[in-house]
C-alpha positions as CSV (number, residue, x, y, z in Angstrom):
1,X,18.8,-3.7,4.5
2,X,15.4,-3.2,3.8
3,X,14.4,-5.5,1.3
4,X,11.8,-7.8,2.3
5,X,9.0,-10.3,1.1
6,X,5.5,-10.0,-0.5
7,X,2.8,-11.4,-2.1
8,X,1.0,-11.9,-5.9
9,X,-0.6,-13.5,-8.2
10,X,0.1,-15.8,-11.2
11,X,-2.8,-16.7,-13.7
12,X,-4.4,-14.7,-16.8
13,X,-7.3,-16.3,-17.1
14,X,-10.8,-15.2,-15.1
15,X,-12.4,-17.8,-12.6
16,X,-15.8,-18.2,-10.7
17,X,-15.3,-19.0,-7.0
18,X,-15.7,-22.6,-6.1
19,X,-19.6,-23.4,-3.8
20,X,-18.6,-26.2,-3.2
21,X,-14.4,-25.7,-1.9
22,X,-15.7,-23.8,1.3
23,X,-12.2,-23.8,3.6
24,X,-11.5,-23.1,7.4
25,X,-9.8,-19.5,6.6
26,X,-7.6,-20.1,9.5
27,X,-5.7,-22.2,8.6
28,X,-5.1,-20.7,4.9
29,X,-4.1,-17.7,7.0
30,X,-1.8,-19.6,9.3
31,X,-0.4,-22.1,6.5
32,X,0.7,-18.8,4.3
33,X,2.7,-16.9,7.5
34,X,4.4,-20.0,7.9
35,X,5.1,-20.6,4.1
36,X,6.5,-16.3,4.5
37,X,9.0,-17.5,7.4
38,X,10.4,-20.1,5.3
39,X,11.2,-18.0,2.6
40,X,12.9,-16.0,4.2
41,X,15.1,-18.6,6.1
42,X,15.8,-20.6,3.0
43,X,19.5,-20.4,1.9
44,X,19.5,-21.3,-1.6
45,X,17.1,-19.6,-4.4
46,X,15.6,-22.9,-5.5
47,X,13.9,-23.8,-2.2
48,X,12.9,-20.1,-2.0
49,X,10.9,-20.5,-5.6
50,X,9.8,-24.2,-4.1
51,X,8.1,-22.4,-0.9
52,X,7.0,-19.5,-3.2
53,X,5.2,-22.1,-5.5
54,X,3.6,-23.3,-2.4
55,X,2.0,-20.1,-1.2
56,X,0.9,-19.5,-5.0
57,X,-1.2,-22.4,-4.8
58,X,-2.7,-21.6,-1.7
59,X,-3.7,-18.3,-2.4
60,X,-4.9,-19.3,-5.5
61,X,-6.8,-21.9,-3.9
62,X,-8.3,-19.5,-1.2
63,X,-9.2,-17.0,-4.0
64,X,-11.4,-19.4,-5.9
65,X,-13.5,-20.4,-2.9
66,X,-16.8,-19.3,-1.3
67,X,-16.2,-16.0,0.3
68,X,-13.0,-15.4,0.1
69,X,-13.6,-11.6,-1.0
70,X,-15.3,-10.9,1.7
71,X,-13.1,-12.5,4.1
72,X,-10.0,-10.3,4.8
73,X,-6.0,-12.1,5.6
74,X,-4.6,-9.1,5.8
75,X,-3.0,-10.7,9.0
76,X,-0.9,-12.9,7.0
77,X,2.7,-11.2,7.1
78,X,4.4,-10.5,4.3
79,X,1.9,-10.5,2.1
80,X,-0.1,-6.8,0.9
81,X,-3.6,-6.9,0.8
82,X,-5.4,-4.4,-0.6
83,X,-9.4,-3.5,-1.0
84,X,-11.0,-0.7,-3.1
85,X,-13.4,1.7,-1.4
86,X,-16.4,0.8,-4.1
87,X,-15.5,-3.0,-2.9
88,X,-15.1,-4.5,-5.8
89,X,-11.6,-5.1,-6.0
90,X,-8.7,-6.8,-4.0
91,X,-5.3,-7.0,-5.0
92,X,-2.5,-8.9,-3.3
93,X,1.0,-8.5,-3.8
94,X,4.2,-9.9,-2.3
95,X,7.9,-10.4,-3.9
96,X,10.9,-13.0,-3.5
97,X,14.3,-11.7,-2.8
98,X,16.7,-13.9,-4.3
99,X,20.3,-14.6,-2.6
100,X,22.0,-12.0,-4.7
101,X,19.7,-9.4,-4.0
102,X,17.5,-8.7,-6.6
103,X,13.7,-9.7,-6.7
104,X,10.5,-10.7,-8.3
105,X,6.9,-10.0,-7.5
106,X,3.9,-11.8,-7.5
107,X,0.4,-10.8,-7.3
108,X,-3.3,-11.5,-7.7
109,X,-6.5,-9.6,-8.7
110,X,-9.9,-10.6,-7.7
111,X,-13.0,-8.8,-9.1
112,X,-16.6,-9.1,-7.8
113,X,-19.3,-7.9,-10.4
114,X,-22.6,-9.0,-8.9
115,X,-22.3,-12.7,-7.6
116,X,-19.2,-13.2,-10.0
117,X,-15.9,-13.1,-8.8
118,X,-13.0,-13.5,-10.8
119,X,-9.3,-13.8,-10.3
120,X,-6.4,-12.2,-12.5
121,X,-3.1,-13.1,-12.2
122,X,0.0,-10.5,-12.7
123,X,3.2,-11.3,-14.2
124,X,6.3,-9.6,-13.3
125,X,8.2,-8.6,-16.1
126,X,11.7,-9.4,-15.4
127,X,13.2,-7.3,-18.1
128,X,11.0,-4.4,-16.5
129,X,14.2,-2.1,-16.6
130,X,13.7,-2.1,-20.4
131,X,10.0,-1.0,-19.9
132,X,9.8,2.8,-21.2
133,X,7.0,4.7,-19.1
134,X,7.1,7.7,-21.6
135,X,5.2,4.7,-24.2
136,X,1.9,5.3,-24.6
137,X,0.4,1.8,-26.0
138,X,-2.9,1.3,-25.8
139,X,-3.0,-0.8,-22.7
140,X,-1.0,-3.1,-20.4
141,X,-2.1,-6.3,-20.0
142,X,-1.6,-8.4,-16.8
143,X,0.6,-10.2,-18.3
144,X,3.0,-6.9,-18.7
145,X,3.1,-6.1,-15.2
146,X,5.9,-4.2,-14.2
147,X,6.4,-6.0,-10.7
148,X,5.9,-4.4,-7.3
149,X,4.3,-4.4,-3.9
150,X,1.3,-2.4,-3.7
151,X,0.5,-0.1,-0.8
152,X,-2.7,2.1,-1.8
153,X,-5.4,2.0,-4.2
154,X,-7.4,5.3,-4.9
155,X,-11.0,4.8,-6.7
156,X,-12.0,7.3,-9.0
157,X,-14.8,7.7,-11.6
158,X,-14.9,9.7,-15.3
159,X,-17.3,9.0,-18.2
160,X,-19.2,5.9,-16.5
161,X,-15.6,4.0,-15.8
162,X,-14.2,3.1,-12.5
163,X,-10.3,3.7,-12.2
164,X,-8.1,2.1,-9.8
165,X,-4.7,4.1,-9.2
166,X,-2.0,2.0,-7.8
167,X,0.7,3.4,-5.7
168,X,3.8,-0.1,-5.3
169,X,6.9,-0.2,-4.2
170,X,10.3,-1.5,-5.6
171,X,13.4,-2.6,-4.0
172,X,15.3,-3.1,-7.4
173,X,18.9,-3.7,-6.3
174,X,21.5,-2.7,-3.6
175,X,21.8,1.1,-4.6
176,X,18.4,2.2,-5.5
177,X,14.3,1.9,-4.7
178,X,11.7,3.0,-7.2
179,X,8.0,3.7,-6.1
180,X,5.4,3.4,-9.1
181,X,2.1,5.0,-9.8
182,X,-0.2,3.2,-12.6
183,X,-4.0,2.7,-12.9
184,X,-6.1,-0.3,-13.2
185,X,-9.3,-0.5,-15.1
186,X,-11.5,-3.2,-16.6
187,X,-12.5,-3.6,-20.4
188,X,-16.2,-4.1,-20.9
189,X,-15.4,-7.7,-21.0
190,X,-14.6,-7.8,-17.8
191,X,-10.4,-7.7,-18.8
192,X,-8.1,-6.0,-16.4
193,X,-5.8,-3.6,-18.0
194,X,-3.3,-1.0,-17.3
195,X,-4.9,2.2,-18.7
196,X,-3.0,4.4,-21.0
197,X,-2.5,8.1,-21.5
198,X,-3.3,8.8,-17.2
199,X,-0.7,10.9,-16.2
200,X,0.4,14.3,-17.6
201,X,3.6,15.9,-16.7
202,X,4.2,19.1,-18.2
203,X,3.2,18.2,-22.2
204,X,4.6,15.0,-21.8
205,X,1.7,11.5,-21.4
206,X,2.5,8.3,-19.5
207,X,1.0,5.0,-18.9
208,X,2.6,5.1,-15.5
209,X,5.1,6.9,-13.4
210,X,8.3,5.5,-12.7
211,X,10.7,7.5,-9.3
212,X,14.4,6.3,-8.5
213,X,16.0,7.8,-5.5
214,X,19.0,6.2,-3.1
215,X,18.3,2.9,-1.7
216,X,18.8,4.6,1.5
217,X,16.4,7.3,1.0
218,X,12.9,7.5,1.7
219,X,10.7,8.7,-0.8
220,X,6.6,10.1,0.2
221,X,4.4,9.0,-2.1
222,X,0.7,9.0,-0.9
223,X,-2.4,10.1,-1.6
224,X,-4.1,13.4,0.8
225,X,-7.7,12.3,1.1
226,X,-8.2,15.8,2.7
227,X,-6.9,17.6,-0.9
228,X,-7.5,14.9,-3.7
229,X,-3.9,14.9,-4.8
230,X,-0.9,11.9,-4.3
231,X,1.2,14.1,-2.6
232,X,4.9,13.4,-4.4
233,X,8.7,14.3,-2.9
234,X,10.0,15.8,-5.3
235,X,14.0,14.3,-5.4
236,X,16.9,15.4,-6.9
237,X,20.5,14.8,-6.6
238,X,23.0,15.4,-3.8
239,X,24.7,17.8,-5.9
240,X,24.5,18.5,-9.9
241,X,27.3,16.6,-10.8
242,X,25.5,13.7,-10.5
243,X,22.3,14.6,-12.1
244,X,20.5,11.4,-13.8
245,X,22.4,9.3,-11.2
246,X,19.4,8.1,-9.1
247,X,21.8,6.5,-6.3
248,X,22.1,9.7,-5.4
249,X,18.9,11.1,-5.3
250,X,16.2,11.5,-2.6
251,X,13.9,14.1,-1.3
252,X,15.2,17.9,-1.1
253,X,12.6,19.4,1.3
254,X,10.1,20.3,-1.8
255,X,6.9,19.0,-2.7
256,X,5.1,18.2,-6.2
257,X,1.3,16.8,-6.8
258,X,-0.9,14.8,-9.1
259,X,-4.5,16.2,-9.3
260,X,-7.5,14.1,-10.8
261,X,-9.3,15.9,-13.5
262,X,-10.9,15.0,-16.9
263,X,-10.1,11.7,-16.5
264,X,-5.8,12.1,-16.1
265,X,-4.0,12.6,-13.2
266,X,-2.3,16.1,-14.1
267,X,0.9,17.5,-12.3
268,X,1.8,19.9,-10.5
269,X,4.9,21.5,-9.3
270,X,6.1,23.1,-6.0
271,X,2.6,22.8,-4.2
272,X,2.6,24.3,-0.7
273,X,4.3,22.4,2.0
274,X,1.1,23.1,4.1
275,X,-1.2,21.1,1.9
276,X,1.3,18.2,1.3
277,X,1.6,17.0,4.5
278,X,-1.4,18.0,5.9
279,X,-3.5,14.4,5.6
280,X,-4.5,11.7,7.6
281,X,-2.4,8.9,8.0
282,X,-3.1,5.5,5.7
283,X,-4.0,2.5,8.7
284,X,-3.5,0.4,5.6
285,X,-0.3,1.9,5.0
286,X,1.1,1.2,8.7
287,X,-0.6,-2.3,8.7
288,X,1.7,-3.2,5.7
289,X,4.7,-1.7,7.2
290,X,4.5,-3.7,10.6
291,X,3.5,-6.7,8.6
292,X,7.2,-6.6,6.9
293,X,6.7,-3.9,4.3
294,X,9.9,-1.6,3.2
295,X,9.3,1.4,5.8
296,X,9.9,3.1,2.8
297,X,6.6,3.9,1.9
């Protein structure tokens, strides 16, 4: 199977790092993979949560202290580490698969504005399969994340705001994966929220964009530097009869788009094969994967 482990955050509240909590990095680094490796021996869901509680506090402890934003552990397995291009935000995100196969995902944000740095946590949702994309609220707050592993952040800029699109992964259960496409911004108050109206399909607005395909399947979902666009699969079903059935759904050969303009990310349909594929491999991307990541990114 491919369901693995991967790393999060869990508090709402903004902190300043900590002059005077310096640590060896190291060993933070070290203490985490082996915190990851017992996880994923542990028989029994309560010592999992035990273990995860432990690498909660670490992280959060590594987050609040003296240069921890500039210090990258993206060697720590297990655990996705992500950076924007304008460096001023990280995100880390991991998830615990529980004994009867289903899972929950953890993650952190830390911002840098000038000296400040603060630190967001993000709380999975575990009702997320009631979450309806097609709503368009105003915002999502941290505390309504949907839950998954996060493999790319794309920076883009409109009307004097910075917007972080998120491209995650998730497992969901034993017949089929999702992959998710939202988009991060801060309030002028410094808030992290999950930006409304961003993505237009056809004449229908989202707050984010939800794919199911067959847990087997492997869905592309990337962004083409080279073009500007996330470069989508488009999926449908092994054969019409079971249309809406997403266990049976997966890429057929065809490929569909999301273009930044005006501020949205606008679709389009059938783009040319040429164009799709033609982009330079993530190294963030493949780093993730050998670090334990689904290879279904």
């Amino acid at each position: 199977m491919k369901k693995v482990l991967f790393v999060i955050l869990l508090i709402i509240t903004p902190f300043l790092a900590n002059s005077k909590n310096d640590l060896d990095f190291k060993p933070v680094v070290d203490t985490l993979n082996s915190l990851f490796v017992e996880v994923i021996q542990a028989r029994t869901d309560d010592k999992k949560e035990d273990l995860n509680n432990e690498i909660i506090e670490t992280l959060n402890k590594f987050l609040h202290t003296t240069g921890s934003f500039e210090h990258a552990i993206d060697t720590v397995k297990n655990l996705s580490c992500l950076k924007s291009s304008d460096n001023a935000l990280r995100i880390y995100t991991w998830n615990l698969c529980y004994t009867d196969g289903s899972f929950k995902y953890f993650g952190f944000v830390q911002q840098k504005s000038g000296s400040k740095i603060s630190v967001y946590a993000l709380q999975d949702r575990r009702n997320r399969n009631t979450i309806d994309p097609n709503k368009v609220l105003e915002y999502y707050t941290t505390s309504e994340w949907y839950g998954c592993i996060y493999y790319e952040c794309i920076t883009n800029n409109w009307n004097s705001r910075t917007y972080y699109t998120l491209i995650g992964w998730d497992g969901a259960d034993n017949l089929i994966n999702r992959k998710i496409i939202e988009v991060l911004s801060f309030t002028k108050r410094g808030i992290p929220v999950f930006e409304k109206k961003m993505f237009k399909v056809d004449r229908v607005i989202s707050s984010r964009l939800i794919f199911e395909y067959a847990d087997r399947a492997t869905m592309l979902l990337r962004y083409n530097e080279k073009h500007k666009i996330i470069v989508i699969d488009h999926l449908s079903p092994a054969e019409d009869r079971f249309k809406d059935m997403y266990q049976y759904y997966g890429p057929d050969m065809s490929y569909d788009a999301l273009e930044f303009k005006g501020g949205r990310w606008l679709f389009e349909s059938n783009i040319n094969p040429e164009v799709a594929i033609n982009y330079q491999k993530n190294p963030i991307v493949n780093r993730i994967k050998r670090h334990g990541a689904s290879h279904d990114f």
